[in-house]
C-alpha positions as CSV (number, residue, x, y, z in Angstrom):
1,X,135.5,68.4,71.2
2,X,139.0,69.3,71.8
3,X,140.0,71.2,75.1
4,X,143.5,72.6,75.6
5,X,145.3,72.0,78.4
6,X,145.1,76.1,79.8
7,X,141.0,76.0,79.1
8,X,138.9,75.3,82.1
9,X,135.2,73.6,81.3
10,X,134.6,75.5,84.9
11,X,135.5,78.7,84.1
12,X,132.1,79.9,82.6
13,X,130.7,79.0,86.1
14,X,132.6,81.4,88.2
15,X,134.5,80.6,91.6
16,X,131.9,78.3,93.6
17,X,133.8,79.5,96.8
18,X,133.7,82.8,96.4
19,X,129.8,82.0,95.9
20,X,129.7,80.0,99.0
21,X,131.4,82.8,101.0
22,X,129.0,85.9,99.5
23,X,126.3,83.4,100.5
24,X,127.2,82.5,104.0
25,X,128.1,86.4,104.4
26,X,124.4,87.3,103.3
27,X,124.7,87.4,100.2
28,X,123.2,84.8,98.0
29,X,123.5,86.6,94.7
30,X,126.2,88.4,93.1
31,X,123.5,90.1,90.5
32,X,123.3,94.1,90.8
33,X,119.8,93.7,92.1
34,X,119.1,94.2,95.8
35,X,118.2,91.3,97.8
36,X,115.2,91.8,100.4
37,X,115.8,91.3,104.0
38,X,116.2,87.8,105.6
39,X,114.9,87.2,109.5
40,X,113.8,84.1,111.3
41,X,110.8,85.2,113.3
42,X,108.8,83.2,115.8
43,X,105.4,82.5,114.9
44,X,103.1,83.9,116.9
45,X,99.7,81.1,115.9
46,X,102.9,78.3,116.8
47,X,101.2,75.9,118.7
48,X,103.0,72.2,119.7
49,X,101.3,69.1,118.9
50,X,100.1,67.4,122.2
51,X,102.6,64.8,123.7
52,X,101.0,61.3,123.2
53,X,102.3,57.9,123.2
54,X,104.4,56.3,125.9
55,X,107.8,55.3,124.7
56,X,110.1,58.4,124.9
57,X,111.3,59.8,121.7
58,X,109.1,58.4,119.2
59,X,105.5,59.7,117.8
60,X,102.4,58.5,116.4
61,X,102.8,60.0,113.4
62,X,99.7,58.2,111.6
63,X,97.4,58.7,114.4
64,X,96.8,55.3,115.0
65,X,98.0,54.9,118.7
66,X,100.9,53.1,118.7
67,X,104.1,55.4,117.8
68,X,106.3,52.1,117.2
69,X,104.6,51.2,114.4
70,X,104.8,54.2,112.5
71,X,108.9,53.3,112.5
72,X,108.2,50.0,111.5
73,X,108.1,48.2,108.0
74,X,105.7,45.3,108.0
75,X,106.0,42.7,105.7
76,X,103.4,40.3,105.4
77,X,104.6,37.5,103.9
């Protein structure tokens, strides 16, 4: 396959910052089709998990009682 020197194997794609900047702008498509609203609402079921464990800024993610271990690879042998 032979590509001359003015062709572009990107220009089929379109401008990915022009993209990037409809996107960030709210507007994620350039299609004629209208895009539904977008909000971030707080959940009103939200409830935290319980604080356990007693080393500050890790959790017991399996349960188990011990949130270091749930960090930690153990090898064996």
């Amino acid at each position: 396959m032979s590509n001359a020197s003015d062709d572009s194997l990107l220009d089929a794609h379109g401008d990915f910052f022009s993209k990037a900047a409809a996107f960030a702008s709210g507007k994620p498509s350039d299609s004629n089709t209208p895009q539904p609203d977008m909000a971030i609402e707080v959940d009103p079921d939200y409830q935290p998990r319980p604080k356990t464990g007693t080393v500050p800024g890790f959790e017991d993610l399996d349960g188990d009682g011990n949130e270091l271990v749930d960090d930690a690879i153990l090898d064996n042998d």
